[in-house]
C-alpha positions as a Python dict, from the first residue, in 0.01 Angstrom:
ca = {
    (1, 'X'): (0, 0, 0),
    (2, 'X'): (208, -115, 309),
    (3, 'X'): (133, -489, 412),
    (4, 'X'): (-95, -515, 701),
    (5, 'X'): (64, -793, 918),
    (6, 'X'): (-246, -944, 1139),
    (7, 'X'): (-186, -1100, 1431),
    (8, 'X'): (-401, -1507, 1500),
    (9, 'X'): (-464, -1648, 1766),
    (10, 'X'): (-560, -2021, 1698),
    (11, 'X'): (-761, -2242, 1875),
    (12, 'X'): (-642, -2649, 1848),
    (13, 'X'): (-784, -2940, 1907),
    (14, 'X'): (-589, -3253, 1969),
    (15, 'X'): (-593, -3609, 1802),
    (16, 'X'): (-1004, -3675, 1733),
    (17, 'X'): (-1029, -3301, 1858),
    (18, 'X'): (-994, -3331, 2206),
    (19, 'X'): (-969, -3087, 2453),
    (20, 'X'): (-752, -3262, 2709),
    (21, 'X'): (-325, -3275, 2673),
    (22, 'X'): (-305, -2946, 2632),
    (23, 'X'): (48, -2824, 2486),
    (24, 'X'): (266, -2519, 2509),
    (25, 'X'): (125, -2263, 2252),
    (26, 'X'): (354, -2312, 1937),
    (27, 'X'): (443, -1985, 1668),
    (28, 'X'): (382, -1985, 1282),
    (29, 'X'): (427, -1740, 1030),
    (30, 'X'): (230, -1747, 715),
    (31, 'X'): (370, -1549, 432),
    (32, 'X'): (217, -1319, 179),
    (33, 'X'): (343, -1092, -65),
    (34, 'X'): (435, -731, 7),
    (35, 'X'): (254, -642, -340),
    (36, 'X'): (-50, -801, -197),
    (37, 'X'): (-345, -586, -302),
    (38, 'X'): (-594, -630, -63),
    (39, 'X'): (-770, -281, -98),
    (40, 'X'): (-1007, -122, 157),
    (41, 'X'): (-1132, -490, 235),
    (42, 'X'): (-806, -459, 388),
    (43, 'X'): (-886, -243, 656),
    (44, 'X'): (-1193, -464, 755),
    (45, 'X'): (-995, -771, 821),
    (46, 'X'): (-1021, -890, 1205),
    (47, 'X'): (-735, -840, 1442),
    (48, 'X'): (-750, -1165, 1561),
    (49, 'X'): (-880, -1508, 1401),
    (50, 'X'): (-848, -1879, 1479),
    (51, 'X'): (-775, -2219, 1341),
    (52, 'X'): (-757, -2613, 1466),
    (53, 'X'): (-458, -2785, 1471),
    (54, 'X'): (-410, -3096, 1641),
    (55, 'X'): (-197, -3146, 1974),
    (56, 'X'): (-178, -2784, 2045),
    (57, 'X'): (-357, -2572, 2289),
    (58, 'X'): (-299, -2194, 2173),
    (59, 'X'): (-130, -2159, 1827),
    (60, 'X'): (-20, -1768, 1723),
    (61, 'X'): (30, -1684, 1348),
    (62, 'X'): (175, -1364, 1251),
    (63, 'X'): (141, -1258, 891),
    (64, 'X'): (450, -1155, 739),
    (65, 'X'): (547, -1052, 355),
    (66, 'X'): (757, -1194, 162),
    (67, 'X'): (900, -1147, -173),
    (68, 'X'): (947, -1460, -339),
    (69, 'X'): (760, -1401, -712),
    (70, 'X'): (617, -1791, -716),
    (71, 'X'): (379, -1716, -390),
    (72, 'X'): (200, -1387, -555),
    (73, 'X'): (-51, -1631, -681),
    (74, 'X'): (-216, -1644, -297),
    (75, 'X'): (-523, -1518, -243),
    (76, 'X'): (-679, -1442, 100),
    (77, 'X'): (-997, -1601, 205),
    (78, 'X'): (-1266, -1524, 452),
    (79, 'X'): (-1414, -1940, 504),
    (80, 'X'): (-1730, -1987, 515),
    (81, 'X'): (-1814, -2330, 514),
    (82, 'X'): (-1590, -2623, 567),
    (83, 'X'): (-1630, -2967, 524),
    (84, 'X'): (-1586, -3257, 785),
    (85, 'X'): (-1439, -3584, 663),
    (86, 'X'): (-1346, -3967, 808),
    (87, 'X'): (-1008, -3900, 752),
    (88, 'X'): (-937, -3591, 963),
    (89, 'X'): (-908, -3812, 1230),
    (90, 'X'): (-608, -4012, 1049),
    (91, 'X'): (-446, -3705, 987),
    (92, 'X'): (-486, -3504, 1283),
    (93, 'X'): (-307, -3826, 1457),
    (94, 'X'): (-18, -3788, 1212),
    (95, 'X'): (-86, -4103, 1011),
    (96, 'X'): (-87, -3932, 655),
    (97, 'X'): (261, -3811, 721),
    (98, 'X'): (475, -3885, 1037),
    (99, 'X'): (731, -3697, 1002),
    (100, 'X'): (507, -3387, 1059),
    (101, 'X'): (472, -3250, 1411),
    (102, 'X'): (228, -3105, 1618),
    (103, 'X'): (89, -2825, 1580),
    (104, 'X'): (-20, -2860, 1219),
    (105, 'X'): (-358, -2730, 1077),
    (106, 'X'): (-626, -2915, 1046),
    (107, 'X'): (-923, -2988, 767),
    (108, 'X'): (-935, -3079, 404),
    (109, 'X'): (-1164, -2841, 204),
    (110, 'X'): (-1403, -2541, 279),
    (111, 'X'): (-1557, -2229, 53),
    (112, 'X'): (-1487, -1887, 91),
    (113, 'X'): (-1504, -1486, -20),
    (114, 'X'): (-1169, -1353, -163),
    (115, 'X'): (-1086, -1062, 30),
    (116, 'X'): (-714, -1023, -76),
    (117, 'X'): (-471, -1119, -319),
    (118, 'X'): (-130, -1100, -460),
    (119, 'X'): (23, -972, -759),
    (120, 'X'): (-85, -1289, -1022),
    (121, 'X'): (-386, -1386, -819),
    (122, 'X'): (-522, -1088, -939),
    (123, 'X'): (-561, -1206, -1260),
    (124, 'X'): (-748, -1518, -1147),
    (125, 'X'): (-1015, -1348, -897),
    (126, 'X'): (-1170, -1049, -780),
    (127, 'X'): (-1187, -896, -390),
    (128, 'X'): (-1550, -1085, -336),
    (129, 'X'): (-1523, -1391, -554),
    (130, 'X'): (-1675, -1737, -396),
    (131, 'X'): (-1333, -1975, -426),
    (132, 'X'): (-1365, -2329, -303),
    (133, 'X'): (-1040, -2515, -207),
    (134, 'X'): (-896, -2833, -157),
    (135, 'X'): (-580, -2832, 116),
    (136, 'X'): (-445, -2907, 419),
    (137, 'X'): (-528, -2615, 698),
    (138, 'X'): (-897, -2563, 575),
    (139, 'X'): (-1032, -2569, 956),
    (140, 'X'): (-979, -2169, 956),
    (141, 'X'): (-1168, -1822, 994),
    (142, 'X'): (-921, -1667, 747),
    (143, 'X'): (-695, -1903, 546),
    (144, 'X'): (-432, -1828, 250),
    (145, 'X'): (-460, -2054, -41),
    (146, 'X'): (-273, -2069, -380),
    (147, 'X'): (-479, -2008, -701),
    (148, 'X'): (-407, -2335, -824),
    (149, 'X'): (-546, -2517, -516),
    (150, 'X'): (-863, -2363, -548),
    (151, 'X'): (-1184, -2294, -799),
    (152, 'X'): (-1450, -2056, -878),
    (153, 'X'): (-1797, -2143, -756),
    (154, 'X'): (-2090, -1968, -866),
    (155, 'X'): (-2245, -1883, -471),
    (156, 'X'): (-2124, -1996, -103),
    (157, 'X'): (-2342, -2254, -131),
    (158, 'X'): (-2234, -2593, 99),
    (159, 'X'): (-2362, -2801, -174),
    (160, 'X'): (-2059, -2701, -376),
    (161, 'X'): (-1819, -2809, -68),
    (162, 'X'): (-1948, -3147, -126),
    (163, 'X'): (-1823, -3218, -462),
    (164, 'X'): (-1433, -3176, -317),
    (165, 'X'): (-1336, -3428, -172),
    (166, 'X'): (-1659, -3699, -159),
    (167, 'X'): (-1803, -3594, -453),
    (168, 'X'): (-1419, -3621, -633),
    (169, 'X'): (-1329, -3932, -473),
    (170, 'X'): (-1666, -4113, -617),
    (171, 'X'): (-1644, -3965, -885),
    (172, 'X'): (-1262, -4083, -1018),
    (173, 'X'): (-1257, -4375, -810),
    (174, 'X'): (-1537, -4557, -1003),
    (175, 'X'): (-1425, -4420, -1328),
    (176, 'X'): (-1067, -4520, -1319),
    (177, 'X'): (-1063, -4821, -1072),
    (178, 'X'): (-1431, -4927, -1108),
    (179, 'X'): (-1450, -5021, -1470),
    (180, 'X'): (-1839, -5017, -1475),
    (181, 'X'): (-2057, -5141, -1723),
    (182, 'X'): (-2423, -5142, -1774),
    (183, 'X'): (-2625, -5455, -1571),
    (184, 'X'): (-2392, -5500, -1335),
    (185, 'X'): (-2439, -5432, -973),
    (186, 'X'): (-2273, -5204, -743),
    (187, 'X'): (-2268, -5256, -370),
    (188, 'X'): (-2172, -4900, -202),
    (189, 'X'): (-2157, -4937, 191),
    (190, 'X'): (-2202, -4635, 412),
    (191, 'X'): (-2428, -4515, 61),
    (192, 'X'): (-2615, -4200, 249),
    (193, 'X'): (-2276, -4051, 384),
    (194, 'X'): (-2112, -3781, 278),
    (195, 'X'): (-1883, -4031, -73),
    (196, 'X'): (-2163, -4342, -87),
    (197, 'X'): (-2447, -4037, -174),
    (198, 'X'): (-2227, -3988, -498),
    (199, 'X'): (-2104, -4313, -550),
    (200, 'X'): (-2484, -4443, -575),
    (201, 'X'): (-2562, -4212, -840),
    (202, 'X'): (-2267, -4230, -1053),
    (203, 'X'): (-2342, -4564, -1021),
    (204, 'X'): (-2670, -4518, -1120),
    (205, 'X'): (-2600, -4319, -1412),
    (206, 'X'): (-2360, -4568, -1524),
    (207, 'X'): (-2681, -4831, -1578),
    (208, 'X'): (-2628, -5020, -1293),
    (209, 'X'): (-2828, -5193, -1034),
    (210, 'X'): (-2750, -5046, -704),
    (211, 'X'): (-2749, -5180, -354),
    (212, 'X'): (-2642, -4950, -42),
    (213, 'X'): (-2602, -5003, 296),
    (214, 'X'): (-2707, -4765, 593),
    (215, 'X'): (-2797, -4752, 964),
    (216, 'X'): (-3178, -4605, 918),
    (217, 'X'): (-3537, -4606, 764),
    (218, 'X'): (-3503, -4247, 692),
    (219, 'X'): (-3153, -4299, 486),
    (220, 'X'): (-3302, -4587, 321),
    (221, 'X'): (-3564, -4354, 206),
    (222, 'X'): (-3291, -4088, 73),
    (223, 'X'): (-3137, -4351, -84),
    (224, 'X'): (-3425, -4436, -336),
    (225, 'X'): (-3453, -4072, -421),
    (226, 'X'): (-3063, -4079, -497),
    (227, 'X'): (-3167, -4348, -757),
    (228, 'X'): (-3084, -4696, -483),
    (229, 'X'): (-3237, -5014, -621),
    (230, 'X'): (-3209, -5163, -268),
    (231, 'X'): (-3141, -5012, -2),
    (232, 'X'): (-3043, -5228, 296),
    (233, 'X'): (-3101, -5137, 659),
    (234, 'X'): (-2839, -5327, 843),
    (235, 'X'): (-2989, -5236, 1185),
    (236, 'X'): (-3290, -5420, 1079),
    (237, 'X'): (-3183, -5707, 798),
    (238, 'X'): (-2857, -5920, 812),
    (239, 'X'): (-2626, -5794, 543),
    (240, 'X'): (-2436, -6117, 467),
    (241, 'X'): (-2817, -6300, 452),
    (242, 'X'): (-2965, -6054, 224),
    (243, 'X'): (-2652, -5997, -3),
    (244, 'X'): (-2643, -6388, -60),
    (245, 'X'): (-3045, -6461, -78),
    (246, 'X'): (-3126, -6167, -315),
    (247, 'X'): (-2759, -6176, -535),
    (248, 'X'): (-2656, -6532, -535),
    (249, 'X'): (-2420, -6441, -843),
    (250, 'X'): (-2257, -6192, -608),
    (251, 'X'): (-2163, -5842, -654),
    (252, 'X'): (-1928, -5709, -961),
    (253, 'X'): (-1843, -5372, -788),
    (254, 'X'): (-1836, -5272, -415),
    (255, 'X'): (-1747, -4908, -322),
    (256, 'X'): (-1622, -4986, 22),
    (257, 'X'): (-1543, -4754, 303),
    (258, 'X'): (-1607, -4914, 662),
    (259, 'X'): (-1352, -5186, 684),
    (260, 'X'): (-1335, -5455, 940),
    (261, 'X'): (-1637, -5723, 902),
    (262, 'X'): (-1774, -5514, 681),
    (263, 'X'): (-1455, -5562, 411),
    (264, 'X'): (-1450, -5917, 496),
    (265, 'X'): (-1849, -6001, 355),
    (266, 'X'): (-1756, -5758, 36),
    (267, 'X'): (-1492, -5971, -20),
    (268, 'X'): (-1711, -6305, 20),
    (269, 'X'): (-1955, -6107, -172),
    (270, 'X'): (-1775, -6075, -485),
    (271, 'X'): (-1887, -6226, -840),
    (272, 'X'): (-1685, -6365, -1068),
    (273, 'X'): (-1400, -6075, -1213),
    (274, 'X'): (-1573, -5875, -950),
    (275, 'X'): (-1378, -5562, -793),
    (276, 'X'): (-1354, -5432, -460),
    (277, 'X'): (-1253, -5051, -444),
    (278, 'X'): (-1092, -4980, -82),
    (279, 'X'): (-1186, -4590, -40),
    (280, 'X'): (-1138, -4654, 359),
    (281, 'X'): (-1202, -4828, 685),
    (282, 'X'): (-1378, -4572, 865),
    (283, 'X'): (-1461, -4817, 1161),
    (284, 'X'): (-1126, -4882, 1268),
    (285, 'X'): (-966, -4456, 1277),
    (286, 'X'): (-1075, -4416, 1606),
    (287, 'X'): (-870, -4701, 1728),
    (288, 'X'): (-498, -4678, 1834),
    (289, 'X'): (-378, -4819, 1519),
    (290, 'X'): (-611, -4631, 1267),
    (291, 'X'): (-686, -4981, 1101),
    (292, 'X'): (-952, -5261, 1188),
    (293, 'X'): (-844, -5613, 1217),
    (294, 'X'): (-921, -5834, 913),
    (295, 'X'): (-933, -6219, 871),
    (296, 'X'): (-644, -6190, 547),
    (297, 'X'): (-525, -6535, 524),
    (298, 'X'): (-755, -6638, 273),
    (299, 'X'): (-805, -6320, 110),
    (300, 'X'): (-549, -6461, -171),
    (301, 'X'): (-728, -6776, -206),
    (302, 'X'): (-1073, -6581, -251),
    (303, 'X'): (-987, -6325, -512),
    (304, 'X'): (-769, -6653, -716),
    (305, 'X'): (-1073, -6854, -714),
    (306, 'X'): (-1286, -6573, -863),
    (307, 'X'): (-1049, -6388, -1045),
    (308, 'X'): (-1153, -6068, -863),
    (309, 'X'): (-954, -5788, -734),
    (310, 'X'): (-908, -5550, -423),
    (311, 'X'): (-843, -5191, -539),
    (312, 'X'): (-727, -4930, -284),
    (313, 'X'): (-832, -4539, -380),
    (314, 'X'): (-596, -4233, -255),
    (315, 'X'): (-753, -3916, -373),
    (316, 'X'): (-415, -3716, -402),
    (317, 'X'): (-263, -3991, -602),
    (318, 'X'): (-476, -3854, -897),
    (319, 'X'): (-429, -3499, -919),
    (320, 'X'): (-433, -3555, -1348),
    (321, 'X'): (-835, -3657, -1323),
    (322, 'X'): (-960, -3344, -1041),
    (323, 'X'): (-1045, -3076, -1235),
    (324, 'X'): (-1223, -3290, -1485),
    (325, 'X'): (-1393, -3447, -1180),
    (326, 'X'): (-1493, -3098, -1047),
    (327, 'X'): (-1629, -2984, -1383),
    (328, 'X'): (-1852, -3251, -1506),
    (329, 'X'): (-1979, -3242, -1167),
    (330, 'X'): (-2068, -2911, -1096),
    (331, 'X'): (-2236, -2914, -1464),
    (332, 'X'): (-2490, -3239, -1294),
    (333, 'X'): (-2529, -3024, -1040),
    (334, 'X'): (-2599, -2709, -1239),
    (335, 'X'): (-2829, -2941, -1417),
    (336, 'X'): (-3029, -3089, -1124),
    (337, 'X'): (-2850, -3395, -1250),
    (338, 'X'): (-2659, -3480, -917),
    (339, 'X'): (-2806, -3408, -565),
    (340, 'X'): (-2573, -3290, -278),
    (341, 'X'): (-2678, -3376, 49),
    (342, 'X'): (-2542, -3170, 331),
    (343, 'X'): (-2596, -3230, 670),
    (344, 'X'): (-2508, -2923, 904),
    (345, 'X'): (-2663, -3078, 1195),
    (346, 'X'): (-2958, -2913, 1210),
    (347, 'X'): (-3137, -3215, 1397),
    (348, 'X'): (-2840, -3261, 1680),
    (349, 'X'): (-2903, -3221, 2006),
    (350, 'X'): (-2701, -2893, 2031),
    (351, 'X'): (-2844, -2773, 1664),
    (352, 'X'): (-2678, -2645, 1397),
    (353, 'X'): (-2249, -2655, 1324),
    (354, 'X'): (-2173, -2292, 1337),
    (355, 'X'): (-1821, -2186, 1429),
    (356, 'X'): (-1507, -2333, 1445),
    (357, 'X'): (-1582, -2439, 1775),
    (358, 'X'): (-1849, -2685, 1659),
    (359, 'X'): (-1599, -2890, 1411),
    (360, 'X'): (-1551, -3099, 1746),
    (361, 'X'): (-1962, -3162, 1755),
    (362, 'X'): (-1906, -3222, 1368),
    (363, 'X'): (-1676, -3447, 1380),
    (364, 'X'): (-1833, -3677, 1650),
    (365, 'X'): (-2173, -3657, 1518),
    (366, 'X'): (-1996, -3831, 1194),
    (367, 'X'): (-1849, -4083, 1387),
    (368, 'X'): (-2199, -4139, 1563),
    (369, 'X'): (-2326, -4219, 1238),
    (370, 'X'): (-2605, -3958, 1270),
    (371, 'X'): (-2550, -3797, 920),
    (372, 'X'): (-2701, -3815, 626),
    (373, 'X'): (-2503, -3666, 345),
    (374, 'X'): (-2206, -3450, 362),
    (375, 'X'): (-2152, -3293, 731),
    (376, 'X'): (-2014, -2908, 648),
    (377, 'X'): (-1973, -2671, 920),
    (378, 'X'): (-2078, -2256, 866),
    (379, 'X'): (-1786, -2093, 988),
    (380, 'X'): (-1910, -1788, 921),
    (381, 'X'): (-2196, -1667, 727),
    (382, 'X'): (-2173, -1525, 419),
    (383, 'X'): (-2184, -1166, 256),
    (384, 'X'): (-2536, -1049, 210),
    (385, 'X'): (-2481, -1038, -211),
    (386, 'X'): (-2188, -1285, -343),
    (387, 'X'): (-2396, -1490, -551),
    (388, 'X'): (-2306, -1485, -945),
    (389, 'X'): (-2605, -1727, -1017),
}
């Protein structure tokens, strides 16, 4: 069957998605196979669809074939959900790789229904298959993604989003940088957002004594049922006062992802041989720099004196431990093992992230520190029967 070439018309967002400095609309062709099979779903594919990309006010795609062999392994998705994360901010301003310009596409991860393929794909998935995927350009109504970005899921279910990037970064993180071992205790800061959920109760599992920070009552109250030995309200007890009255040994692990004065009393915190893990500094991307200021001139003096260590956590640096990551955790979660908290914002004041066009409210309701769990936006909703459960 001849290719269908579709013409998109993408809607951007700028650096932390705003709407102002507009640009000149930029043109992008994404490629698929001529042998593409996408079958009468085909037919049913929209004439028009969008996408974010930062610094860009109207971005046109044209699909095109092509007939390179290594690109018939694409497959075609309809997106469904997608997930929000503290970092789109960093790399929507460029900060993950400078030498990429504007316009570029936006998002990390999101679920969707196969509704095309190429030649190879074919052999991986079926027109209708739930396929969850981890990539640049996930912030899209219709995205292409190669097989061996992406993984079967059992439904659209957001829960499964969760476990992509959070879920995988908690996950490996602890396991290859945290070196836990049973009795110690684990400090996890930001512990009811969308990586500290996970981090908690891998902890947990590991036989350790947790201790997470948050901003609320109600998160501290999550946080128990997540398996939190003590939770700690920082909007209503001083961190540094209850860190050092309650563990006066200090703390052997600290999953660490707000940065700033946060960083510095994890560092003060630590026991003896204890390890910081660096997963981010979430309170400093919104500045012009991406990066809060630190006090670092003792940091070398601290860590000598207790033998302890700062460890910083990329999530693409270990590509060797995902799928393993992915696996065991969808079996917890197939299990009831693992609870994945997703926040779609129900309880904001403008309701419930649906569209593309609410990744802006998304993204600032994260930032607002309103979430609990894993913010994911509905794209679209799904087909009325895709489940395989």
């Amino acid at each position: 069957m001849e290719m269908m070439k579709m013409e998109m018309q993408f809607y951007m967002a700028q650096h932390h998605f705003s709407h102002s400095q507009k640009q000149k609309p930029a043109v992008r062709r994404v490629k698929l196979p001529e042998d593409c099979s996408l079958q009468e779903e085909r037919e049913s594919l929209p004439k028009q669809t969008r996408a974010f990309a930062p610094h860009a006010d109207v971005f046109r795609a044209e699909i095109l074939t092509f007939r390179h062999t290594e690109e018939f392994s694409n497959c075609v998705l309809k997106v469904i959900f997608v997930g929000i994360n503290a970092s789109d901010i960093n790399y929507s301003a460029g900060r993950y790789d400078p030498s990429v310009k504007p316009p570029f596409d936006a998002g990390f991860e999101g679920i969707g229904e196969v509704v095309g393929l190429g030649l190879s794909a074919s052999s991986h998935y079926t027109i209708g298959d739930t396929v969850a995927y981890f990539g640049s350009g996930a912030f899209a109504e219709y995205t292409v993604v190669p097989t061996k970005e992406s993984v079967p899921v059992p439904s659209v279910k957001p829960e499964f989003l969760t476990l992509l990037v959070s879920g995988a970064t908690a996950y490996i993180a602890l396991k290859r940088l945290g070196d836990l071992a049973k009795g110690e205790t684990v400090l996890v800061t930001a512990a009811a957002g969308g990586t500290g959920q996970f981090a908690v109760q891998f902890a947990k599992q590991a036989g350790c004594h947790v201790v997470g920070t948050c901003s609320s009552n109600e998160k501290a109250g999550f946080l128990k049922t997540v398996g939190c030995d003590r939770p700690i309200n920082y909007t209503s007890e001083d961190l540094g006062r209850t860190l050092r009255k309650e563990y006066p040994r200090g703390i052997d692990v600290v999953y660490e992802s707000v940065g700033g004065s946060v960083f510095e009393l994890a560092v003060n915190s630590l026991a003896t041989k204890g390890r910081l893990i660096v997963i981010g500094f979430i309170s400093g991307y919104q500045s012009a720099s991406g990066i809060p200021s630190i006090k670092g001139g003792t940091l070398p003096v601290k860590l000598l004196q207790k033998s302890a260590s700062v460890r910083g956590f990329f999530l693409p640096h270990f590509p060797s431990d995902y799928r393993e990551a992915l696996g065991s955790m969808m079996q917890m979660f197939a299990k009831g093992k693992l609870v994945c908290e997703v926040d779609c914002g129900e309880l904001s004041q403008e309701g419930r992230f649906t569209g593309l066009e609410s990744v802006f409210r998304a993204v600032d309701y994260m930032y607002a520190g309103k979430n609990l769990g894993k913010v994911v936006v509905e794209v679209a909703p799904p087909s009325v029967s895709n489940s395989k459960l």
